[in-house]
C-alpha positions in Angstrom: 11.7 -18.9 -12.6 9.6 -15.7 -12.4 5.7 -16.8 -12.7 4.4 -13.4 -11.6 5.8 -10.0 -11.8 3.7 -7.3 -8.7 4.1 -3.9 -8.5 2.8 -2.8 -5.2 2.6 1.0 -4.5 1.2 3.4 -2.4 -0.6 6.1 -3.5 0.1 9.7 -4.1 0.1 12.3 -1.6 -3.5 13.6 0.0 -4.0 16.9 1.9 -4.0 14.7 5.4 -0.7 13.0 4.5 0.5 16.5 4.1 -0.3 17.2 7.3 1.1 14.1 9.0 -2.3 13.6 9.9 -3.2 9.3 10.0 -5.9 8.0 7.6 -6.8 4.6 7.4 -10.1 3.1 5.7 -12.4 5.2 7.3 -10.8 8.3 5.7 -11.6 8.7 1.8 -9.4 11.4 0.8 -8.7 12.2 -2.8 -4.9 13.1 -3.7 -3.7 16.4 -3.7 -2.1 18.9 -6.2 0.8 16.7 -5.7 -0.2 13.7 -5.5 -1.9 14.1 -9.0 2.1 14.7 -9.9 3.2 11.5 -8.1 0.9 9.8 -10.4 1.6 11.2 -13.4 5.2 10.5 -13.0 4.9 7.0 -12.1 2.9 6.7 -14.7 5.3 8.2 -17.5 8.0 5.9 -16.3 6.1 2.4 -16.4 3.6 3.2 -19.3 5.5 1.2 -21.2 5.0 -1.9 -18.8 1.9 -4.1 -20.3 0.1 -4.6 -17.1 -2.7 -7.9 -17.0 -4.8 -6.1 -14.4 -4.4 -3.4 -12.6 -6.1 -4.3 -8.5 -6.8 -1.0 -6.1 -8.4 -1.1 -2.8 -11.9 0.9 -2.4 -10.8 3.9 -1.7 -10.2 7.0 -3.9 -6.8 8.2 -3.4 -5.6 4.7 -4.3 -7.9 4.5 -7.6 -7.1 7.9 -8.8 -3.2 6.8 -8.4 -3.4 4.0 -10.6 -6.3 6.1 -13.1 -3.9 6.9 -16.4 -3.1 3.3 -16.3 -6.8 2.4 -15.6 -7.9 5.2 -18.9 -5.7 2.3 -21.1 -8.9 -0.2 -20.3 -6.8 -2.6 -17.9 -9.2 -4.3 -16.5 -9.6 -3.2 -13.0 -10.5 -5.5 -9.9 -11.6 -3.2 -6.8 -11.4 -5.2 -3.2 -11.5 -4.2 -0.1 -8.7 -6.8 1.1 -6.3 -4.3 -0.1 -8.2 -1.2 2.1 -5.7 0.4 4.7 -5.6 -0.8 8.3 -8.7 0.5 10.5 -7.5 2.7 12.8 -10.9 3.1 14.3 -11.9 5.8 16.1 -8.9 7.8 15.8 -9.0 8.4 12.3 -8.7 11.9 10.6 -8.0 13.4 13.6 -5.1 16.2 14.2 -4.2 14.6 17.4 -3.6 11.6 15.6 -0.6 12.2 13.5 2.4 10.4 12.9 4.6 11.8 15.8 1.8 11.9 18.4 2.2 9.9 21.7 -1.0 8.0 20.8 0.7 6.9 17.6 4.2 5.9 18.8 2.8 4.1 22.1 0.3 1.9 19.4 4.2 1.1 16.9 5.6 0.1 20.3 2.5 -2.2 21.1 3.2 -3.7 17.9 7.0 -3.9 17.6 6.9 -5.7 20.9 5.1 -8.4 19.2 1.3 -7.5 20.4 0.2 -7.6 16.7 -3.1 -8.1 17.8 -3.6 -4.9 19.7 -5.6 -2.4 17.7 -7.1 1.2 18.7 -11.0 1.6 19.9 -13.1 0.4 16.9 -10.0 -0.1 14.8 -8.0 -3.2 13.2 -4.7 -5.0 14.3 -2.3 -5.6 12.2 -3.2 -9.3 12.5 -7.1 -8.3 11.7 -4.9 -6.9 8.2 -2.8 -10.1 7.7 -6.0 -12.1 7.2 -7.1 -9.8 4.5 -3.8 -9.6 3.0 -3.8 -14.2 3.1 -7.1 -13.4 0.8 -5.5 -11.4 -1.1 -2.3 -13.7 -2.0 -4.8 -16.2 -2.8 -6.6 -15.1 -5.0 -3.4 -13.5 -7.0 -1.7 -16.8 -7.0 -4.9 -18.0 -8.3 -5.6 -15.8 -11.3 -4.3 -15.9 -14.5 -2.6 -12.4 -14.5 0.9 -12.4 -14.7 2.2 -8.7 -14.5 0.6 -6.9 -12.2 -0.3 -3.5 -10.8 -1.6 -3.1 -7.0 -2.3 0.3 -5.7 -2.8 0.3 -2.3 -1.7 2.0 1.1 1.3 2.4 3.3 1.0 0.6 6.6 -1.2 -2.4 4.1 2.3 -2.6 2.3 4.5 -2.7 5.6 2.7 -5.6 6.4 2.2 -7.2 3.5 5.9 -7.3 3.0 5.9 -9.3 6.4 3.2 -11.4 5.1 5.1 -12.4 2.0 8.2 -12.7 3.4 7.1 -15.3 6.6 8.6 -12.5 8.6 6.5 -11.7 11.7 4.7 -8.3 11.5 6.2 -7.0 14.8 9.0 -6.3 12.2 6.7 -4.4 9.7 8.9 -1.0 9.9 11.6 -2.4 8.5 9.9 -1.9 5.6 9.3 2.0 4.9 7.4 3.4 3.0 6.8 7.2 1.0 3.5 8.5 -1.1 3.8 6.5 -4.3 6.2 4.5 -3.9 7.2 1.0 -5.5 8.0 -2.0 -4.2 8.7 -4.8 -6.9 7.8 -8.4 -6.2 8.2 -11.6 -7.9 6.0 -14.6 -7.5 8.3 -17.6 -8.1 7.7 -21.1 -9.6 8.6 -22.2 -5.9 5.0 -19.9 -4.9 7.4 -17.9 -2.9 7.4 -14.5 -3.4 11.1 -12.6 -3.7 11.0 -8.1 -3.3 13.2 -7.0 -5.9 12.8 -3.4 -5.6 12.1 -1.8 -1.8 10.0 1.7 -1.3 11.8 2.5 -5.0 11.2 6.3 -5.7 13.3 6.9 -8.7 10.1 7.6 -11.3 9.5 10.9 -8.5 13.0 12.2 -8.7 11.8 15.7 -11.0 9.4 16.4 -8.3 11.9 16.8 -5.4 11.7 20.7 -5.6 7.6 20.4 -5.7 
């Protein structure tokens, strides 16, 4: 039986993501011209779904993503548990991007199994995981029982791990695209089961953006 029904996505587009440029929590970048439109559309397709609480991390692009459901009054529970990973001192920079050596060498660090490897002042993905076991707590804990989480995309790679007992060396397995969905189910077991993986159906009338 279905006790809890999540939907985790990542928010809309920003001018960085754009650029292929890495964020992280040190970066507090609003959305763009499209990511507004990623919003909007998610929005018009699950507007209809009576959400308990809507949860965002602290920063602004994930807050704006989830704001037409936040104008409804859903109550609204900001934590930083759900912030993306640090990436520390390489944040925001153009030689940081997602095809840069620096980048690729850290995803082989980690699918190698040295999940606690993280950049100079940064976080590893096992500095996230203990965030993310705060998290699940407190959502098992509550009395909510459909959900909206708005969050980031290497938070949601992990977090897929997390809840799946899978070990995060296998996080990009899971992918990921600016506001997507992925659709989890807390059972009566307190397992958690993904029903719907990096769905981006509710974006399809934006594909010639």
């Amino acid at each position: 039986m279905i006790e809890k029904e999540i939907y985790v996505i990542r928010h809309g587009q920003t001018a960085y993501n754009a650029q292929g440029i890495v964020q992280g929590k040190g970066i507090d970048a609003p959305l763009n011209e499209l990511g507004v439109k990623q919003s909007n559309a998610f929005y018009e397709v699950y507007k209809h779904v009576h959400f308990d609480v809507v949860y965002t991390s602290t920063l602004l692009r994930a807050q704006q993503t989830a704001k037409r459901f936040l104008d409804k009054g859903i109550p609204h529970i900001i934590t930083a548990d759900l912030d993306e990973i640090s990436w520390g001192d390489a944040e925001g920079s153009g030689n940081f991007t997602d095809h840069s050596e620096m980048f690729n060498n850290l995803l082989k660090e980690w699918k190698s199994g040295n999940t606690h490897h993280a950049l100079p002042g940064g976080e590893s993905p096992n500095d996230v995981q203990q965030r993310q076991l705060r998290f699940i707590a407190e959502l098992k804990q509550s009395p909510f029982k459909t959900v909206l989480v708005a969050t980031h995309g290497r938070y949601i790679r992990s977090l897929m791990c997390t809840i799946s007992n899978l070990p995060l060396s296998q996080m990009d397995t899971f992918e990921h695209a600016n506001l997507c969905l992925y659709k989890v189910n807390l059972m009566s077991s307190g397992k958690f089961e993904i029903e719907q993986h990096n769905n981006q159906h509710h974006l399809q009338e934006l594909t010639n953006f």
